[in-house]
C-alpha beads as a LAMMPS data file, in Angstrom:
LAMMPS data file: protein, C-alpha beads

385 atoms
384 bonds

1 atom types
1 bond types

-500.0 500.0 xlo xhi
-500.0 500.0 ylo yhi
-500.0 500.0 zlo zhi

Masses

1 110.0

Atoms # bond

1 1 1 12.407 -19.778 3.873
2 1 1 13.029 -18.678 0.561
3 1 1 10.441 -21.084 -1.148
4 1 1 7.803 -19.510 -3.893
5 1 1 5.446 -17.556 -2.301
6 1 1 1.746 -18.995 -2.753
7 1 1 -0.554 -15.308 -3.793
8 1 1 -3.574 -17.476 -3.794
9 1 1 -5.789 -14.646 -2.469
10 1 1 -5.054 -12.532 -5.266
11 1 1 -5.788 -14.699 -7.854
12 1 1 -9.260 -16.003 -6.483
13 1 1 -9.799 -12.375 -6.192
14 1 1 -9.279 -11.774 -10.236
15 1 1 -10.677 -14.608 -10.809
16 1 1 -14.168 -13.672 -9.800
17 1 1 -13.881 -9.921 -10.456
18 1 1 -13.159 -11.276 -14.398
19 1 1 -16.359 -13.519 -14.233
20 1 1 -18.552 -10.447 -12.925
21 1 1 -16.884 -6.936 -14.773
22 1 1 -15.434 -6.671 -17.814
23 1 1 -12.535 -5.108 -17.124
24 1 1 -10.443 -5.378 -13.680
25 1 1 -7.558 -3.067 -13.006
26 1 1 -5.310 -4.424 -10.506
27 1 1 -3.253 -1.934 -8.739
28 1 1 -0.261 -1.298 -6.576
29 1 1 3.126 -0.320 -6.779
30 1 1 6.228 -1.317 -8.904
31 1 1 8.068 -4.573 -8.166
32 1 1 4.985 -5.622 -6.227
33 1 1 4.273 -8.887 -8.169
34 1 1 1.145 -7.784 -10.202
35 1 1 2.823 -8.758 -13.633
36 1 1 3.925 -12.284 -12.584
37 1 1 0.303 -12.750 -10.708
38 1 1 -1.202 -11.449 -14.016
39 1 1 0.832 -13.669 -16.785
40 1 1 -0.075 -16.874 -14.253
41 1 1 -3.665 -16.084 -14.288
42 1 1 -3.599 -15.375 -18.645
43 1 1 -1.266 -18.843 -18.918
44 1 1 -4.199 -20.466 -17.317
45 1 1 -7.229 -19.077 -19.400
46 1 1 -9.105 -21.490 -22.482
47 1 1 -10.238 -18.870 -24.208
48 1 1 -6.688 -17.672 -24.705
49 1 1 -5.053 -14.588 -23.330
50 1 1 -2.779 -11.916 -25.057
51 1 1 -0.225 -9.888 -22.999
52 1 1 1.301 -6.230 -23.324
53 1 1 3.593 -4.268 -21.679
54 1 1 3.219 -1.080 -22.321
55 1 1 6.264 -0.134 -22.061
56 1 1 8.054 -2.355 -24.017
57 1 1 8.770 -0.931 -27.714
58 1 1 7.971 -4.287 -29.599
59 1 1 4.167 -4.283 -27.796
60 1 1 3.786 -1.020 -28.402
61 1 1 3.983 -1.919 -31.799
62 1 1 1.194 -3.972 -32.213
63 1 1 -0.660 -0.968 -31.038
64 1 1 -0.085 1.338 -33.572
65 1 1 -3.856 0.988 -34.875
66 1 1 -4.910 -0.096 -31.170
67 1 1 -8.517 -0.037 -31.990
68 1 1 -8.253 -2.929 -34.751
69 1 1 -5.914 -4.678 -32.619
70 1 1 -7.578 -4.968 -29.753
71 1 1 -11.056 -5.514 -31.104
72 1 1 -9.673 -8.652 -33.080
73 1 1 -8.426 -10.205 -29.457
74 1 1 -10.691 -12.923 -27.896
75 1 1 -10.351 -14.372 -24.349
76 1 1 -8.146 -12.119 -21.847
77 1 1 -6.060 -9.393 -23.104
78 1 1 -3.530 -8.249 -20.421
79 1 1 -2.349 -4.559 -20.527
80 1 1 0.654 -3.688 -18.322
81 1 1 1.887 -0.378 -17.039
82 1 1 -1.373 1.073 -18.424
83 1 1 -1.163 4.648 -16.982
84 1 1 1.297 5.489 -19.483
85 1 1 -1.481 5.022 -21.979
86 1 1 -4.126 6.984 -20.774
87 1 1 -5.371 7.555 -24.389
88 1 1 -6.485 3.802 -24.577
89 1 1 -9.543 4.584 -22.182
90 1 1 -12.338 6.040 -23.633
91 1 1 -11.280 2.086 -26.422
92 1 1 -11.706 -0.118 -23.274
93 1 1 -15.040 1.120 -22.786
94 1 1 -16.069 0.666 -25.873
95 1 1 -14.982 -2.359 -26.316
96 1 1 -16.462 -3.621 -23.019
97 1 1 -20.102 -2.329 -24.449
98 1 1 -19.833 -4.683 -26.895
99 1 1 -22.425 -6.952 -26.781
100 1 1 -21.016 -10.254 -27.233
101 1 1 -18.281 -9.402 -24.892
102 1 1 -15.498 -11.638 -26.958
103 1 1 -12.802 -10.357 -24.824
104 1 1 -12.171 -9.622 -21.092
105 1 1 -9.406 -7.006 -19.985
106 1 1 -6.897 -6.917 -16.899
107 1 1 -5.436 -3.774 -16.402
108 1 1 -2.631 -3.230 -14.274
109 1 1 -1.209 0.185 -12.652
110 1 1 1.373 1.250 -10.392
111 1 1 0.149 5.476 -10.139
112 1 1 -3.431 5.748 -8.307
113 1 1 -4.513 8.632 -8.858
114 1 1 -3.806 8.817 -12.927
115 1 1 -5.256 5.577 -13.527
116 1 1 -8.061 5.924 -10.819
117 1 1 -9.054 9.434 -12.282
118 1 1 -9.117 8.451 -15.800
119 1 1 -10.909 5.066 -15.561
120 1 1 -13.663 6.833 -13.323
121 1 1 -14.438 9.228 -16.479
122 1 1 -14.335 6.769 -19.133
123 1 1 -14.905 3.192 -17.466
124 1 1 -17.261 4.255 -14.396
125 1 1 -19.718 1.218 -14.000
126 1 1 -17.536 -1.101 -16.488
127 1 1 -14.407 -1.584 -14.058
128 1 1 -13.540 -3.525 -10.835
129 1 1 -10.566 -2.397 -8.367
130 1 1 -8.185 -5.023 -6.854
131 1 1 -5.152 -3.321 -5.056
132 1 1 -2.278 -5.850 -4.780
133 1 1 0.453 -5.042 -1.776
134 1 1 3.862 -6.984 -1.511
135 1 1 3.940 -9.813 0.657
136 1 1 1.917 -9.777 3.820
137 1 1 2.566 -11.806 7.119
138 1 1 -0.091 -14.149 5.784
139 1 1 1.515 -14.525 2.618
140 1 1 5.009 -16.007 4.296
141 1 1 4.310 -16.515 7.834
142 1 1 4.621 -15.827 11.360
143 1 1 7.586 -17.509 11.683
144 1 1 9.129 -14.983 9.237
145 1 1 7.937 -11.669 11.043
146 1 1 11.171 -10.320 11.845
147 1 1 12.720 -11.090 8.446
148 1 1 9.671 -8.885 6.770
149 1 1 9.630 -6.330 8.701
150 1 1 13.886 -5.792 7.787
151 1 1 13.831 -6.555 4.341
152 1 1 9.787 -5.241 3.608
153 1 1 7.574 -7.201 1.442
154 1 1 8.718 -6.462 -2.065
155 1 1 9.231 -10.043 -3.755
156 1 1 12.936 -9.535 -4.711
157 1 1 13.742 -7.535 -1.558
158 1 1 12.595 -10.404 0.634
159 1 1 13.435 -13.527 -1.264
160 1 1 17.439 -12.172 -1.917
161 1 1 19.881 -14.646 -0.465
162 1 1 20.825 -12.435 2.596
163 1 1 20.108 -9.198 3.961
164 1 1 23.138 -7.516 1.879
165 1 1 22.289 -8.823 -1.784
166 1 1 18.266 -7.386 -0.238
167 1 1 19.196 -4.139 1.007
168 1 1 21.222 -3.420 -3.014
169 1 1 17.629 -4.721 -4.507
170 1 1 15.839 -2.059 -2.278
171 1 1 19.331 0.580 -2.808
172 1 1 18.471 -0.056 -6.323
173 1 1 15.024 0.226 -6.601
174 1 1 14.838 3.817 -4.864
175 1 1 16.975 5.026 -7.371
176 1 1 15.194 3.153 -10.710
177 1 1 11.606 4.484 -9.317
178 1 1 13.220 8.027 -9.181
179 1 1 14.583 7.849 -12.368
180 1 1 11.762 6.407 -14.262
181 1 1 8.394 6.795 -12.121
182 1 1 9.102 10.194 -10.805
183 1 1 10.894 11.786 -13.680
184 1 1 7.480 11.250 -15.810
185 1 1 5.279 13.454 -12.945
186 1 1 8.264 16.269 -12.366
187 1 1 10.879 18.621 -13.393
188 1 1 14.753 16.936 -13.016
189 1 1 15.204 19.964 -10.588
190 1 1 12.668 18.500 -8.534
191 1 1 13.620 15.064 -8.486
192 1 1 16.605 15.648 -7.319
193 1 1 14.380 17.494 -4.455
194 1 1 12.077 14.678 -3.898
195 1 1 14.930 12.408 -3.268
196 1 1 16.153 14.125 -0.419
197 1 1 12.049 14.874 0.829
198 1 1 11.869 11.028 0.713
199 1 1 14.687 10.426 3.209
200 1 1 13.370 13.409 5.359
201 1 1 10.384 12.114 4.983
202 1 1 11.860 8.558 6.315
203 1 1 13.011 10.344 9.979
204 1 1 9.291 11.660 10.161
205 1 1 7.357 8.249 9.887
206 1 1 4.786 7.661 11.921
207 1 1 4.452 11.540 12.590
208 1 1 1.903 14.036 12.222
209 1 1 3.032 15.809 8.852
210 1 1 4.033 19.756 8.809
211 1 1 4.416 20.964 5.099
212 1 1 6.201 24.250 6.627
213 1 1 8.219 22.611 8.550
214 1 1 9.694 20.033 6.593
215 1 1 9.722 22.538 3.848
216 1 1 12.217 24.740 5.928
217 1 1 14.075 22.158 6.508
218 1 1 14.660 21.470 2.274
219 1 1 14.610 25.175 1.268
220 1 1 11.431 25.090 -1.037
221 1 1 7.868 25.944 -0.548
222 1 1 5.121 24.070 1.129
223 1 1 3.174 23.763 -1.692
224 1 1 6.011 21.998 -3.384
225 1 1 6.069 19.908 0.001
226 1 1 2.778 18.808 -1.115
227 1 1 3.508 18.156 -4.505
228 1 1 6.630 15.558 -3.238
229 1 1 3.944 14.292 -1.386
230 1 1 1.373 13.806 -3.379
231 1 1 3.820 12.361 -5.575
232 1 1 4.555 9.401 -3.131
233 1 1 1.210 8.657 -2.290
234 1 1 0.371 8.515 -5.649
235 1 1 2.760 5.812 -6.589
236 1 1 1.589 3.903 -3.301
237 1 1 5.489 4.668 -1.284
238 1 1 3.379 6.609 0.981
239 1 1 0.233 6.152 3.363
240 1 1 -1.162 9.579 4.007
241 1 1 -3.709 8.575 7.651
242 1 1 -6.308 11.466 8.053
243 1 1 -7.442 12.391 11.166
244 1 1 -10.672 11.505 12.414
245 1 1 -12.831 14.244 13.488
246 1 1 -16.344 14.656 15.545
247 1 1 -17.452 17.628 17.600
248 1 1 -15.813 16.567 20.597
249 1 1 -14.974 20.135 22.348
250 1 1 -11.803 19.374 22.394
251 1 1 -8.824 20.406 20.419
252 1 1 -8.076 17.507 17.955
253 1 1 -4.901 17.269 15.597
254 1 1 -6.008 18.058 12.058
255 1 1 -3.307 17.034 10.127
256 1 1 -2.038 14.158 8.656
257 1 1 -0.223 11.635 9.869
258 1 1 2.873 10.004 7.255
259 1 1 4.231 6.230 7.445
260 1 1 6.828 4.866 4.847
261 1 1 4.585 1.533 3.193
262 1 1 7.676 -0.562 3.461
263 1 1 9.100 -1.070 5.820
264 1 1 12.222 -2.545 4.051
265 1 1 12.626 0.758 1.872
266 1 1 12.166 2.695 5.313
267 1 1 15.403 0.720 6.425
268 1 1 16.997 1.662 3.111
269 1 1 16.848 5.489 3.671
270 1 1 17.437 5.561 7.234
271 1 1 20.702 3.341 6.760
272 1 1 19.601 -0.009 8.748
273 1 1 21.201 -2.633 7.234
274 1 1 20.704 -5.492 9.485
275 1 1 18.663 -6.776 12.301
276 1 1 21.340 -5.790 14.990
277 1 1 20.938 -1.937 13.101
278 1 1 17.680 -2.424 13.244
279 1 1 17.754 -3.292 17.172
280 1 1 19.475 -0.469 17.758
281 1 1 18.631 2.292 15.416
282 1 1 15.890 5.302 17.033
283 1 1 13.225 4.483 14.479
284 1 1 12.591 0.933 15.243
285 1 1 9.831 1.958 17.457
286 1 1 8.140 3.890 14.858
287 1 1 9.398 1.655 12.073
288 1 1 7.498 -1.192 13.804
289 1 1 4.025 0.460 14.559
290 1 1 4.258 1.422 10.281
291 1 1 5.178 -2.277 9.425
292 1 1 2.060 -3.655 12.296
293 1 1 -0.077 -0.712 10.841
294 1 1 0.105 -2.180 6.621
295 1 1 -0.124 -5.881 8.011
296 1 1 -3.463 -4.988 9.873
297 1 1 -4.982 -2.774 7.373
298 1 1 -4.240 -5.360 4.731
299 1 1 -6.053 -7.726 6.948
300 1 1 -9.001 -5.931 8.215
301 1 1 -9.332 -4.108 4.379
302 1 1 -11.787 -1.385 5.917
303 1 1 -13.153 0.930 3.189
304 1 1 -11.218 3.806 5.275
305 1 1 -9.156 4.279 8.128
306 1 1 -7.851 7.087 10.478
307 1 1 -6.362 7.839 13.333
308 1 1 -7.603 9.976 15.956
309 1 1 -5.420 12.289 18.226
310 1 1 -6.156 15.088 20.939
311 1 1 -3.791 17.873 21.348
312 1 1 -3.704 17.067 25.182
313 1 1 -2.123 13.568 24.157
314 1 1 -4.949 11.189 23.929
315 1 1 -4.871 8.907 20.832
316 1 1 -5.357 5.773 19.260
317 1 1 -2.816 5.127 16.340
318 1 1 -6.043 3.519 13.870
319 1 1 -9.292 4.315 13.705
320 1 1 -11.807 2.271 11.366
321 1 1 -15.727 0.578 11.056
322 1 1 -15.930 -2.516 10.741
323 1 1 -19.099 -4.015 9.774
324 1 1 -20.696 -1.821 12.383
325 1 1 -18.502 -1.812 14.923
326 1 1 -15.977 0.531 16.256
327 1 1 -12.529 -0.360 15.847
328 1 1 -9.506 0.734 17.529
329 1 1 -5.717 -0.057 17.437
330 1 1 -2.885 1.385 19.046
331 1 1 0.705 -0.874 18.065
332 1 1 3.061 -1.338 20.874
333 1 1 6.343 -2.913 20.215
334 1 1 6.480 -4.340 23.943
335 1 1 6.129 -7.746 24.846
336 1 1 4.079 -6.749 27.666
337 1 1 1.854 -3.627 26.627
338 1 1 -0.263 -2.151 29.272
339 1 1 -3.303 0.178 29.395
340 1 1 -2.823 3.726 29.494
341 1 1 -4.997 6.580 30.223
342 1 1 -4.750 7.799 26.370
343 1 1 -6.560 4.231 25.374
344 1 1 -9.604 4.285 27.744
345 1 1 -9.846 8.179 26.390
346 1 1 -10.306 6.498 23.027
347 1 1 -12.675 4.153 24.141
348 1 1 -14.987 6.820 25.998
349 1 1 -14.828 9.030 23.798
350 1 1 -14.991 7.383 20.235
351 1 1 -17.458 4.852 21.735
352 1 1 -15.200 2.275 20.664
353 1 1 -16.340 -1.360 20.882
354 1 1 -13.445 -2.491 21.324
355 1 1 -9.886 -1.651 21.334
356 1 1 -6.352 -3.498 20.212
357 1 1 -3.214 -3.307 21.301
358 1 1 -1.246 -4.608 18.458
359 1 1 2.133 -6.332 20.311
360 1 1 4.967 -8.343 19.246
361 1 1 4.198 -11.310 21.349
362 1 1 2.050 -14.462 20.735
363 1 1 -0.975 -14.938 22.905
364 1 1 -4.234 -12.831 22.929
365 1 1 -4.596 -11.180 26.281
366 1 1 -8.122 -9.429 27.346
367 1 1 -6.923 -6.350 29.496
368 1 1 -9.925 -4.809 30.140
369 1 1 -13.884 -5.902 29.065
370 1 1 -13.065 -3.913 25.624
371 1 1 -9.167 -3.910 25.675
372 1 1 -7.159 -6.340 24.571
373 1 1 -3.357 -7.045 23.564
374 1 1 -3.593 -9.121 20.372
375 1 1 -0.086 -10.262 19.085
376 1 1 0.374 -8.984 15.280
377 1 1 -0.430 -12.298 13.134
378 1 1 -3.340 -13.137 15.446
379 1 1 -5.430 -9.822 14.525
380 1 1 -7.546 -11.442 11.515
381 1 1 -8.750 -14.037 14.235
382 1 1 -9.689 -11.837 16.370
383 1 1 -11.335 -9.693 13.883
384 1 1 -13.724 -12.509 12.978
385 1 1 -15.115 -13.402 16.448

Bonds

1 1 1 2
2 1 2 3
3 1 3 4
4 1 4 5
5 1 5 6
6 1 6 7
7 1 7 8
8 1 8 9
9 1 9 10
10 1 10 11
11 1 11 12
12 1 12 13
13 1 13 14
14 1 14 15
15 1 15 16
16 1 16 17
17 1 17 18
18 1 18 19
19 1 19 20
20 1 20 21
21 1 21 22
22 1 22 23
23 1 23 24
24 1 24 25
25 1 25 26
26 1 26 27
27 1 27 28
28 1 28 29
29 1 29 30
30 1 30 31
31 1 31 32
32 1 32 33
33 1 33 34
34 1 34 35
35 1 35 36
36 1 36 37
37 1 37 38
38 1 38 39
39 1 39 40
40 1 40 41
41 1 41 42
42 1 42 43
43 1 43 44
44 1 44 45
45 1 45 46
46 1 46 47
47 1 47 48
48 1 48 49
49 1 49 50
50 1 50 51
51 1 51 52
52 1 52 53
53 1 53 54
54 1 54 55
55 1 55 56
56 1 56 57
57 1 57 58
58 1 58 59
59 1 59 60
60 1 60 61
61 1 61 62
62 1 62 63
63 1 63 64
64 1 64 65
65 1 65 66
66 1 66 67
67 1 67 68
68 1 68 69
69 1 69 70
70 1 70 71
71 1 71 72
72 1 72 73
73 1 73 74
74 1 74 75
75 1 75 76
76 1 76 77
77 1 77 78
78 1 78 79
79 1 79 80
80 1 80 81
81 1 81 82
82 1 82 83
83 1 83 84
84 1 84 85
85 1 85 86
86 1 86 87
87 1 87 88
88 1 88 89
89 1 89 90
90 1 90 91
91 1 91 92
92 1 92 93
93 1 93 94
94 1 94 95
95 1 95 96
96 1 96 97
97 1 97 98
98 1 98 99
99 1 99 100
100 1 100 101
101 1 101 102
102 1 102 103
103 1 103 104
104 1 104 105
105 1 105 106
106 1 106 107
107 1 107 108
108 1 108 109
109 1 109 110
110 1 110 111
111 1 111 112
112 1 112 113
113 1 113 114
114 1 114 115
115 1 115 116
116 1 116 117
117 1 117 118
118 1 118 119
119 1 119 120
120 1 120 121
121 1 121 122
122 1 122 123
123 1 123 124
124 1 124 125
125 1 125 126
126 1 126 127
127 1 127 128
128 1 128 129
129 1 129 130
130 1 130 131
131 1 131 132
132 1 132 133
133 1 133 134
134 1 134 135
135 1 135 136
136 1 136 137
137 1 137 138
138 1 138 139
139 1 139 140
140 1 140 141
141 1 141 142
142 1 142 143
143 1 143 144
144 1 144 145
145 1 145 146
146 1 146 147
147 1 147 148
148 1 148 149
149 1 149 150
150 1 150 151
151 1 151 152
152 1 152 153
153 1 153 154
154 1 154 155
155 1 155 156
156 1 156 157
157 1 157 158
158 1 158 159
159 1 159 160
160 1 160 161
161 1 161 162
162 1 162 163
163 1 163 164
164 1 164 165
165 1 165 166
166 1 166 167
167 1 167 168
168 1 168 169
169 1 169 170
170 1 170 171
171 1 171 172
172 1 172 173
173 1 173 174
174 1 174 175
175 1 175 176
176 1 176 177
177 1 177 178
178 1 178 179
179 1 179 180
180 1 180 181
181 1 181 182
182 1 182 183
183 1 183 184
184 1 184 185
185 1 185 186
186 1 186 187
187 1 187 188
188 1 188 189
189 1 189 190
190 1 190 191
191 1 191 192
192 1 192 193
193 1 193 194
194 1 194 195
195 1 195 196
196 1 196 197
197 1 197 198
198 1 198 199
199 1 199 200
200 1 200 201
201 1 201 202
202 1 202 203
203 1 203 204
204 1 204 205
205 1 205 206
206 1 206 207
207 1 207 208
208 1 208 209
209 1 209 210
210 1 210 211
211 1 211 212
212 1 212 213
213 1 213 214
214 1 214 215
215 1 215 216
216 1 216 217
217 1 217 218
218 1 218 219
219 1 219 220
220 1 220 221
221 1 221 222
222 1 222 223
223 1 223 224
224 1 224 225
225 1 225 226
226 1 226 227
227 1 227 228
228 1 228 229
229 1 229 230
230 1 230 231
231 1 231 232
232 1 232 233
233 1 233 234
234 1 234 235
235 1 235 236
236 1 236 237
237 1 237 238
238 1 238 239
239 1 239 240
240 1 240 241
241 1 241 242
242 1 242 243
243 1 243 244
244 1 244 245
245 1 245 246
246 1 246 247
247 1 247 248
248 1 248 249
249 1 249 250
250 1 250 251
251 1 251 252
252 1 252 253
253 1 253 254
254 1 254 255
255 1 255 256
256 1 256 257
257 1 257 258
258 1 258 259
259 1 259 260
260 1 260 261
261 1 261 262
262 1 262 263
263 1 263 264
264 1 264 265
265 1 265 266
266 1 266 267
267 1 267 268
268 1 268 269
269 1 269 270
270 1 270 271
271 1 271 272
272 1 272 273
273 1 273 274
274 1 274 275
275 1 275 276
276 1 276 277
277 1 277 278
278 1 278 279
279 1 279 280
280 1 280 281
281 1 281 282
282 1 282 283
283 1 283 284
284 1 284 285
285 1 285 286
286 1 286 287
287 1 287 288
288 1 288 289
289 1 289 290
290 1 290 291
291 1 291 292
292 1 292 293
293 1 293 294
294 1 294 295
295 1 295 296
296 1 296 297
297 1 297 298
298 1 298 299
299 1 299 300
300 1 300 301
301 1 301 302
302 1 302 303
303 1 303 304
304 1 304 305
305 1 305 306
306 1 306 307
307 1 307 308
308 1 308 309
309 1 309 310
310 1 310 311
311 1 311 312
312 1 312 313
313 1 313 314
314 1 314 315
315 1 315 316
316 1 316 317
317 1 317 318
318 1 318 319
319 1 319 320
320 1 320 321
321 1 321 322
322 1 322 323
323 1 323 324
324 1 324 325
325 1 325 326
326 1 326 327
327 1 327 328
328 1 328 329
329 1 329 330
330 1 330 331
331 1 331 332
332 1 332 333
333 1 333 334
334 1 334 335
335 1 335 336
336 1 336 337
337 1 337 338
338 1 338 339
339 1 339 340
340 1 340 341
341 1 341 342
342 1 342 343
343 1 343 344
344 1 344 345
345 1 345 346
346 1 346 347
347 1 347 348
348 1 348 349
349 1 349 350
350 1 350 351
351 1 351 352
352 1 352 353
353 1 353 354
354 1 354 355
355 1 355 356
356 1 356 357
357 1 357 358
358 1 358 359
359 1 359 360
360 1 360 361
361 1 361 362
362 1 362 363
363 1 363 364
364 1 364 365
365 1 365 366
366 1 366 367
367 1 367 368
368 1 368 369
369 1 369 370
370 1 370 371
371 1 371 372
372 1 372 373
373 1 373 374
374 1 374 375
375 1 375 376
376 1 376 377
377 1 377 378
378 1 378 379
379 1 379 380
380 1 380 381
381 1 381 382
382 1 382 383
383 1 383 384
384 1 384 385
């Protein structure tokens, strides 16, 4: 089980995004693998590679005059943890202008929005996106569903030697991402605050999000709700799922919904330890449509997603298009799902062409003409037919 993972996706993915742009940023958060993906893919470059971490004192060093140093490099020149040096932006671009284009760049981020905003004003046409996600269901296997959706797909969490030595890595990484991701965006006051938003924040997964109410709850404002928030979005903890909206006449939800990326740090702060906790703790149903929900959009990869909810109760937990079609997906964590009145609403009235009921069980079984329950690691399958 605990053999090294193959990531071959990724790197066929850099691979050509190098040959075409002349600079790639691969993003995603923390821990996730992107700096052992990115010194295998400089190891293997002819033209030679450098590599720098950005925030390691003795590379930072050899930036001290970073526009002579990095105009000498030739080949691949690596730059990790980049948005803590947004001042090397308006450099890359220049150096990407440069007409005999001696040097390729791979630039790798684990905040979004900083990196996002500032390569869009200095790099805009010059720069190719990858976003890199721990280990998927593809990555390790069917057979080992049950043990990612405990332990979550962070590398360390899932390949410790047993669920105790994973659940310290994940203990321990919650408190190192407060301590050095989160105390660069806020005040110490308010990590201390976002700490204990996070594990409210862990009993509301899967739920339609309520700034005031949750804010009650912690004694601070909502716009400081937001700004916790925005915070864990922005380092890619988070998946904020907008509601879809059309002029339907009816009364359709408006806000948000919230799900926990991992599922193995969703464990973490709700105090599930092992797969008999797991089995018996009150958010396994919701912890389960969150895990099926980051499997299938990693598969499907839809340039954006929703979900789509009527105040009445009619919904459909995704929403996306998908080379023209209309795609639904409601997760179900019942080995035999059934239709309900909420999923032919969603197929009237989004025009859906079809319809999945995501399920924990193994064979694909039509339910209606444009229902169907499709068992979690058969959905990219399905999705090509």
């Amino acid at each position: 089980m605990f053999q090294q993972i193959s990531r071959k996706s990724y790197h066929s993915a850099i691979e050509t995004a190098l040959r075409r742009s002349p600079i790639v940023a691969l993003m995603g958060p923390r821990q996730c693998g992107k700096t052992t993906l990115a010194r295998e893919i400089a190891a293997k470059q002819t033209g030679g590679s450098v590599f720098l971490d950005l925030e390691s004192q003795t590379d930072l060093l050899a930036l001290q005059n970073p526009q002579l140093f990095l105009s000498e490099q030739r080949g691949l020149v690596v730059l990790d943890e980049v948005q803590t040096r947004p001042d090397l932006f308006p450099l890359l671009r220049v150096l990407a202008d440069r007409p005999d284009a001696p040097a390729k760049f791979l630039i790798l981020g684990s905040a979004s929005p900083q990196l996002a905003e500032k390569s869009a004003e200095s790099l805009a046409g010059r720069v190719e996106f990858i976003q890199m996600r721990p280990f998927s269901l593809g990555e390790i296997g069917a057979e080992n569903t049950d043990s990612l959706w405990l332990r979550g797909g962070f590398p360390r969490s899932w390949l410790a030697a047993n669920d105790v030595d994973s659940l310290v890595w994940r203990n321990n990484f919650i408190q190192t991402f407060l301590q050095r991701d989160v105390a660069l965006r806020l005040l110490e006051r308010d990590v201390m605050g976002l700490r204990r938003f996070w594990m409210m924040l862990a009993g509301y997964h899967g739920q339609v999000f309520n700034a005031s109410e949750l804010g009650r709850s912690l004694g601070v404002s909502a716009p400081t709700v937001r700004k916790y928030l925005d915070v864990l979005e922005g380092t890619y903890m988070v998946r904020v799922l907008q509601p879809w909206h059309e002029n339907f006449g009816k009364r359709l939800v408006k806000s948000p919904k919230i799900y926990l990326r991992d599922s193995g740090l969703l464990h973490a702060l709700t105090g599930v330890r092992n797969r008999d906790d797991l089995w018996r703790s009150p958010v396994a149903g919701a912890s389960w449509e969150g895990f099926a929900l980051e499997q299938v959009l990693g598969v499907l990869q839809p340039e954006e997603a929703w979900f789509w909810a009527l105040h009445s109760g009619a919904e459909v937990d995704l929403f996306c298009l998908l080379n023209g079609r209309r795609v639904g997906v409601e997760f179900k964590w019942n080995e035999h799902p059934k239709t309900t009145k909420s999923m032919h609403a969603a197929v009237e009235m989004l025009g859906l062409d079809c319809l999945w009921v995501v399920y924990p069980g193994s064979r694909v079984v039509p339910l209606t003409e444009k229902i169907s329950a499709v068992p979690l690691d058969k959905v990219e399958e399905v999705a090509l037919r």
